[in-house]
N, C-alpha and C positions, 0 to 999 in steps of 0.2 A: 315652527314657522319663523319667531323671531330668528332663530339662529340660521336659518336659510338666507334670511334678509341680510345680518350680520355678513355673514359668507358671501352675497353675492357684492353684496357694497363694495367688500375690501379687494375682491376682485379685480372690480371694476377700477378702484384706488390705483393698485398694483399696475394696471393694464395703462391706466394714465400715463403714474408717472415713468414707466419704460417708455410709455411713446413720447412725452416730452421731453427724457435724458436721451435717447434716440433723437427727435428732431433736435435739437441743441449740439450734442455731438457733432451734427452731420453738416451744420452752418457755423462751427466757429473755428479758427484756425489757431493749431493747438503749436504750430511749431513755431514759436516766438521769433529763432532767427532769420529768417524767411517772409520776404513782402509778396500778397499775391502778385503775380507774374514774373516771381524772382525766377531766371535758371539756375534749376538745383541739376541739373546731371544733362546729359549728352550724351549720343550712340551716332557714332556713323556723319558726326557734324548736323543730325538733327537735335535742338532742343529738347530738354523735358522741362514744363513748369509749373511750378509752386502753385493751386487752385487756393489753397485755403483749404475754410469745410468743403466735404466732399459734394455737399449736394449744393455747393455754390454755381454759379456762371456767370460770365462776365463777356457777356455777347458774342455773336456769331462771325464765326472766321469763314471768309470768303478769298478765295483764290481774286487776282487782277481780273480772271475771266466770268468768274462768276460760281465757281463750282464750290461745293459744303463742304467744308474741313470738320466742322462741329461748334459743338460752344466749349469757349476758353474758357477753362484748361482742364477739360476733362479728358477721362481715358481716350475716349474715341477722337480727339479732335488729335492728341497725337499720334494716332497708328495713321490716320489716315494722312495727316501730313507724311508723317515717316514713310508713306508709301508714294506719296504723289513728290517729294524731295527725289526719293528713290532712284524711284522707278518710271515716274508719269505717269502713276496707276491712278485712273479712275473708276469708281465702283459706280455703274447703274444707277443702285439703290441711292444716292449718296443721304439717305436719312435713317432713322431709326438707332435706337439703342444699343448697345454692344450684347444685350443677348441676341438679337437679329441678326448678328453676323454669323450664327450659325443656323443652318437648315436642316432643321430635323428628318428622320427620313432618306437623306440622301445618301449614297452608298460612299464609302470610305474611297477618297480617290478621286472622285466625280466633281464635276463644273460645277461650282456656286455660282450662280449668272446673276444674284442681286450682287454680288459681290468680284464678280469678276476673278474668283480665286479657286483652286482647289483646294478642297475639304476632305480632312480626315478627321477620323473620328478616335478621342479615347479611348483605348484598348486595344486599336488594330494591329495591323503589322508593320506600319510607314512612323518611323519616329521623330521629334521633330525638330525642324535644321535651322539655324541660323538666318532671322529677318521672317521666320514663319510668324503670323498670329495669333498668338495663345487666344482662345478664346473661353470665358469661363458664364454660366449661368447662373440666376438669381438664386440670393443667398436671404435667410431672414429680417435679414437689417441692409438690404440691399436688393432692390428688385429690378435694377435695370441691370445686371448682370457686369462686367468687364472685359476690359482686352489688353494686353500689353504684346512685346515684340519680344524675340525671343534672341536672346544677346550672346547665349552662350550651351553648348549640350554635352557633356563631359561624362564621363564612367557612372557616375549615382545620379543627376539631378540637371535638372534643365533650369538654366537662367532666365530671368526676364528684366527687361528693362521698361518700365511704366508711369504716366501718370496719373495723378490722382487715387492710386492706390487705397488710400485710408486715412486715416489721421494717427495711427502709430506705426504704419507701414515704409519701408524705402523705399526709393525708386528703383529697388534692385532687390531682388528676391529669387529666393531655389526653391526648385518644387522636385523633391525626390522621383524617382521611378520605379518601378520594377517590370520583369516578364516574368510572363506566362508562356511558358513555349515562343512561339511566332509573336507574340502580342505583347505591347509596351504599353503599361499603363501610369499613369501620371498619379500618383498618388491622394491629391486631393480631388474631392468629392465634385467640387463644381466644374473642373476643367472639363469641358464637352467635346473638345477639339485643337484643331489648329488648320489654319490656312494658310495658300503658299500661289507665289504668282505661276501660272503653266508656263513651262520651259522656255517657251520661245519671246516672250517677255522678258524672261529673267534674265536673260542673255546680256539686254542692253541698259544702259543707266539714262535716263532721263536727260533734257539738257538743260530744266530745273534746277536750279541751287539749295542747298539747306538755307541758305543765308536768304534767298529769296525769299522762302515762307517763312521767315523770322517773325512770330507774333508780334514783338515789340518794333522790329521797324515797318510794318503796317501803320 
């Protein structure tokens, strides 16, 4: 019995201090040369910037007109910049966490209508192009899931370009691939998908500026 107790204690020990080096990690900003809301990188004349810790925020980014970019400077607050700079993409949905950008269930190919985008799914046959959004699902140390844009798709490996990524992460990272006959799968585990504007949007560019949504001149 004692050594049931013994055992369960140190468990319990164990389970702490993971969750307190976890929350600690996740709020403190490990890259010294970087002030939050420094720009660390750029795609397309869109900003990326410096959050700090990841599970940091530093209020809510609102378009002149009123519409939800996100909280600065998470993943989500720049794809969705990055799209409404773009494109003048706006999503329905405009809330929820970057697992929500994907819709389980729906067939590879098909309308996202909280999102205004089509979805394909990991493994299909549609591989994924340039400005599509990676979208990836919750991870152990990470339950709100991710999103970054995808910068670049070449012979082995699909680029991305992202914020907030992590705290030993760049804002630029390859995520390997391979087939399966007809089917590309993206190597890592969490990736669930990728979205993409439908054709007759993509066409046109916005008459938004990057420079307009500039977080800093807000």
């Amino acid at each position: 019995m004692k050594r049931a107790i013994r055992l369960g204690l140190a468990l319990l020990l164990l389970a702490a201090l993971l969750f307190g080096a976890q929350y600690a990690l996740t709020r403190m900003a490990l890259n010294a040369k970087a002030a939050r809301g420094a720009v660390i990188d750029s795609f397309n004349g869109v900003a990326v910037y410096y959050n700090g810790g990841v599970n940091e925020t530093h209020g809510r980014h609102l378009t002149a007109d009123g519409y939800n970019l996100g909280l600065k400077y998470q993943c989500v607050e720049f794809v969705k910049r990055y799209y409404h700079a773009r494109f003048g993409h706006r999503m329905a949905d405009a809330y929820g966490h970057a697992r929500a950008f994907f819709q389980p269930g729906l067939a590879s190919g098909a309308l996202n209508r909280q999102r205004g985008l089509l979805q394909f799914a990991n493994g299909g046959s549609e591989p994924p192009r340039v400005e599509d959004i990676l979208v990836f699902g919750p991870s152990l140390f990470n339950p709100y899931g991710h999103v970054a844009i995808v910068a670049e798709v070449n012979a082995h490996a699909v680029i991305v370009v992202q914020q907030n990524a992590g705290p030993l992460l760049s804002s630029r990272e390859a995520f390997p691939y391979r087939r399966r006959g007809a089917q590309l799968w993206l190597a890592d585990e969490r990736v669930l998908g990728w979205l993409r504007l439908p054709p007759p949007v993509a066409l046109a560019l916005a008459p938004s500026s990057a420079a307009a949504l500039s977080v800093t001149a807000r």
